[in-house]
Backbone bond lengths (Angstrom), bond angles and torsions (degrees), N, CA, C in turn:
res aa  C-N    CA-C-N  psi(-1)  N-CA   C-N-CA  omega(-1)  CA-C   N-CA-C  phi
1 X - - - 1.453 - - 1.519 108.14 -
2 X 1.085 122.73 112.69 1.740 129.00 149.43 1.729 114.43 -70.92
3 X 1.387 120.06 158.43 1.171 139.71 175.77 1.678 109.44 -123.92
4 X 1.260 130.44 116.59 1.602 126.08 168.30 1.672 91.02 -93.22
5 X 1.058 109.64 139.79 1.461 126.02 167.10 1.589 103.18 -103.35
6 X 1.557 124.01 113.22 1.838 104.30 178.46 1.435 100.31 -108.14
7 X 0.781 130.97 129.11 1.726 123.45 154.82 1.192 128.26 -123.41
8 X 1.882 90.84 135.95 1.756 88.90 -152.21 2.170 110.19 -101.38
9 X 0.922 120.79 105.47 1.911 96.52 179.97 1.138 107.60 -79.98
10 X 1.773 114.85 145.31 0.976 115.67 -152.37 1.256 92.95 -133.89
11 X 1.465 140.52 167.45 1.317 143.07 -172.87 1.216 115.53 -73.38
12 X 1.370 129.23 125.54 1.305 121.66 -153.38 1.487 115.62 -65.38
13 X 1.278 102.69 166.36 1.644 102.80 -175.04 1.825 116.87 75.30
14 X 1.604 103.72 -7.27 1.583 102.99 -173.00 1.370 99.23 -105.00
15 X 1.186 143.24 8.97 1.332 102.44 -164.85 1.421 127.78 -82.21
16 X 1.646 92.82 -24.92 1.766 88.76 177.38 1.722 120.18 -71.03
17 X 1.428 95.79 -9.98 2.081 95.36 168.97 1.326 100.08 -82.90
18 X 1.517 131.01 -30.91 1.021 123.03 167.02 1.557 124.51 -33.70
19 X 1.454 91.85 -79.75 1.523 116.27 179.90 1.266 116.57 -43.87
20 X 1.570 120.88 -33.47 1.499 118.19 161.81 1.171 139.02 -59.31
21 X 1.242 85.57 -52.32 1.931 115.64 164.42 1.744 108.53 -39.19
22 X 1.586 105.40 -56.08 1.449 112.39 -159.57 1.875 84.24 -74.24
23 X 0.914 114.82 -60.83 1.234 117.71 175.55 1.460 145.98 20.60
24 X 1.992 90.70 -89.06 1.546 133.83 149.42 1.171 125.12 -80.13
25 X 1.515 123.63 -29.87 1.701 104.75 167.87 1.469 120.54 -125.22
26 X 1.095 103.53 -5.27 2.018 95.14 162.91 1.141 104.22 -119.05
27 X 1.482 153.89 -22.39 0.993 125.11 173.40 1.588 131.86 -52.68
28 X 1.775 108.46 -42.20 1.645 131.70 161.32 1.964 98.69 -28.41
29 X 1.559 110.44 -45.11 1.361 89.15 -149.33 1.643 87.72 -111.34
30 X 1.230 126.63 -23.21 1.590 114.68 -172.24 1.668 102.68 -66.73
31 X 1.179 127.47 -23.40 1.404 136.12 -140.24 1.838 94.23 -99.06
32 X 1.417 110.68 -13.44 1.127 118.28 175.99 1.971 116.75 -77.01
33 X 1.675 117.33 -11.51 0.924 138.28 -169.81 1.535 102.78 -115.92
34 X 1.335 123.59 -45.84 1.329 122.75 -163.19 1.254 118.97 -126.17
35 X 1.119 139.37 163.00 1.964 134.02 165.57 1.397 100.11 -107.64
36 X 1.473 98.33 133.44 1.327 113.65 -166.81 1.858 94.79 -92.03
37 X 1.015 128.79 160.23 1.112 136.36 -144.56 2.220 101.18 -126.01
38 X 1.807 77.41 -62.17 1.393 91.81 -164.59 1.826 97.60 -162.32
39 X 1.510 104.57 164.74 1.606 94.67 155.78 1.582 88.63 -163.95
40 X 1.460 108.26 130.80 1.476 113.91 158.94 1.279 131.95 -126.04
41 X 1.236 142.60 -172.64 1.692 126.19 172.88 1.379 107.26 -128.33
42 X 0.743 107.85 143.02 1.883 128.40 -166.80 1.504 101.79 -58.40
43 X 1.245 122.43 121.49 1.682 117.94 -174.38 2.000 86.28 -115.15
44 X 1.231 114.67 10.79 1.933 111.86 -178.10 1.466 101.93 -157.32
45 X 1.104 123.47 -175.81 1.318 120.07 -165.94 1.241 128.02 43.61
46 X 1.190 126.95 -158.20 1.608 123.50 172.00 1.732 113.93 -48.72
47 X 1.244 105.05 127.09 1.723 108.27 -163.99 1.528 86.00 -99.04
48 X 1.109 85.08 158.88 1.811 110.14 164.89 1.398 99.50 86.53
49 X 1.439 121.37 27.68 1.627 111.44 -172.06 1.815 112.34 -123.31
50 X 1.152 119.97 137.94 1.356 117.55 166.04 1.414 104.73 -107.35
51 X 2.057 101.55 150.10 0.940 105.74 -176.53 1.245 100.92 -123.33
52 X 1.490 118.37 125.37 1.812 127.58 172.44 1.854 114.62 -98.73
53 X 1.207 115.77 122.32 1.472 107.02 173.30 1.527 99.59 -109.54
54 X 1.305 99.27 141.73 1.424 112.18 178.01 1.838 117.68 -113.56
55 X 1.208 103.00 138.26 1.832 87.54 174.66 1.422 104.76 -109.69
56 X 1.369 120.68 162.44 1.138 145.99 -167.68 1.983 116.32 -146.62
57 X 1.106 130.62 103.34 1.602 117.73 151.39 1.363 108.25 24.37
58 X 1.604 93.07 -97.90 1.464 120.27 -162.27 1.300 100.74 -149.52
59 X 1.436 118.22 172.99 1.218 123.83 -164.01 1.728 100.65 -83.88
60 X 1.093 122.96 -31.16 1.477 115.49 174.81 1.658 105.94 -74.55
61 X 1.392 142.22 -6.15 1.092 129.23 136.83 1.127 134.70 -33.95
62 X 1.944 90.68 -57.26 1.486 88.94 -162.95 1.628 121.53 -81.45
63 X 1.527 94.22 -1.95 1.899 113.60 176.70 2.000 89.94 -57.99
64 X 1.428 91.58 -77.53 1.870 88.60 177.21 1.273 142.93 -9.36
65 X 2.068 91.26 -63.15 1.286 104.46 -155.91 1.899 88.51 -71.23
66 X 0.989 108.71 -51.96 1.626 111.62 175.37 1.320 118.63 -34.42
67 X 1.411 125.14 -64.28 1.361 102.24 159.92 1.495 138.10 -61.13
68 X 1.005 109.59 -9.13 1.474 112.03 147.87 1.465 129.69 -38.04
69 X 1.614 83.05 -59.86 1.462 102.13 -155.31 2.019 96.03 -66.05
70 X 1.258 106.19 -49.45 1.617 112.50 176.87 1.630 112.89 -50.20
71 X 1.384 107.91 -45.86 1.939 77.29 176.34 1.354 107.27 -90.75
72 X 1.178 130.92 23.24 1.687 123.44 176.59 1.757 95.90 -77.94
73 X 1.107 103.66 118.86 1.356 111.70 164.79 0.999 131.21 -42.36
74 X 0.917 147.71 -80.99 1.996 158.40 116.40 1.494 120.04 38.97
75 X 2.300 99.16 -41.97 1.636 100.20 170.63 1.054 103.31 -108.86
76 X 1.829 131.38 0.35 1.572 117.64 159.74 1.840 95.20 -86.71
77 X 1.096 139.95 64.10 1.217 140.44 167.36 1.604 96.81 -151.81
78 X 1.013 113.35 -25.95 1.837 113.39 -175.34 1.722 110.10 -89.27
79 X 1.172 111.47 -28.77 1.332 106.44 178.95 1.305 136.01 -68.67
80 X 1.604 97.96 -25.76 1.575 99.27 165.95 1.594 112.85 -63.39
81 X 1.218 105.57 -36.51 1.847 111.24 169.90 1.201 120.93 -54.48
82 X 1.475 129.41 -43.58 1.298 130.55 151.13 1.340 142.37 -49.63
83 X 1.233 122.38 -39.60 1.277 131.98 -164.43 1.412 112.03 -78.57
84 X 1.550 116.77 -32.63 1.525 102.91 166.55 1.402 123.30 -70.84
85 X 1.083 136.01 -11.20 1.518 148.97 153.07 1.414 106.99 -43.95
86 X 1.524 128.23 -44.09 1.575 126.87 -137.34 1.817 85.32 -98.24
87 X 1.421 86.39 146.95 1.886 105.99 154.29 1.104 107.89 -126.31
88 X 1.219 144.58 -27.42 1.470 164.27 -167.88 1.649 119.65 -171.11
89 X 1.211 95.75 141.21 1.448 129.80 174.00 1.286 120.02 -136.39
90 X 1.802 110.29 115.23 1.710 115.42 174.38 1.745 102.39 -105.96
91 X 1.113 111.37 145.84 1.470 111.06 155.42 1.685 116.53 -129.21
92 X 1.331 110.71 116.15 1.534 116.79 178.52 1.278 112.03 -104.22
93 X 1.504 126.74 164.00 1.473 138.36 -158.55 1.392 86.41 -128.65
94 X 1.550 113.65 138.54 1.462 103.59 169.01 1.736 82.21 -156.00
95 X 1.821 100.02 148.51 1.360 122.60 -171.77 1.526 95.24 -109.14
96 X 1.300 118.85 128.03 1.666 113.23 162.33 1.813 119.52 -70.15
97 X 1.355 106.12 132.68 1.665 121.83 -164.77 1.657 70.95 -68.29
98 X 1.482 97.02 172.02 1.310 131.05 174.69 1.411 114.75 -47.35
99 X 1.385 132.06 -45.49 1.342 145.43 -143.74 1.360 109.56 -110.75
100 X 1.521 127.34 -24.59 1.595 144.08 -136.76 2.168 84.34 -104.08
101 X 1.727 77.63 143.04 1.658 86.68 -139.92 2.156 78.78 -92.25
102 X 1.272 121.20 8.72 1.313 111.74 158.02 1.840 96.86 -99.28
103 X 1.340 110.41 140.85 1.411 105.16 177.19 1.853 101.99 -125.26
């Protein structure tokens, strides 16, 4: 199992239209590619940011499921909805240690 960590900053004062937004129309269709894990919003560090972890197989899954996800019509129709929200976007890879009770 891999974990993508994405975190998105969002223009201040938006995130909860954000979070709705992502909500009702990309979550329906990203969730068809990935298992959503968790999502929270940063109350320290960089403000104005939500953080989504996604799981995946393996990382050559998640190469797949991603191109998937790009010619699905539905999330090349959602992104223009997104992108005025964004100031930044990170995506991190994280492997679960041996012991860590998500595997």
């Amino acid at each position: 199992m891999i974990y993508e960590m994405r975190t998105y900053q969002v223009q201040p004062g938006k995130a909860g239209e954000f979070l709705k937004m992502y909500e009702v129309s990309g979550l329906p269709i990203i969730s068809q590619y990935a298992r959503l894990i968790g999502c929270w919003v940063k109350e320290s560090g960089v403000l104005n940011s939500a953080v989504f972890i996604w799981a995946y197989d393996d990382f050559a899954h998640r190469t797949s499921q991603r191109v998937l996800l790009m010619q699905d019509p539905d999330w090349s129709a959602f992104i223009p909805k997104m992108l005025p929200y964004l100031v930044h976007q990170e995506s991190v890879f994280m492997n679960p240690a041996t012991f860590s009770p998500a595997k």
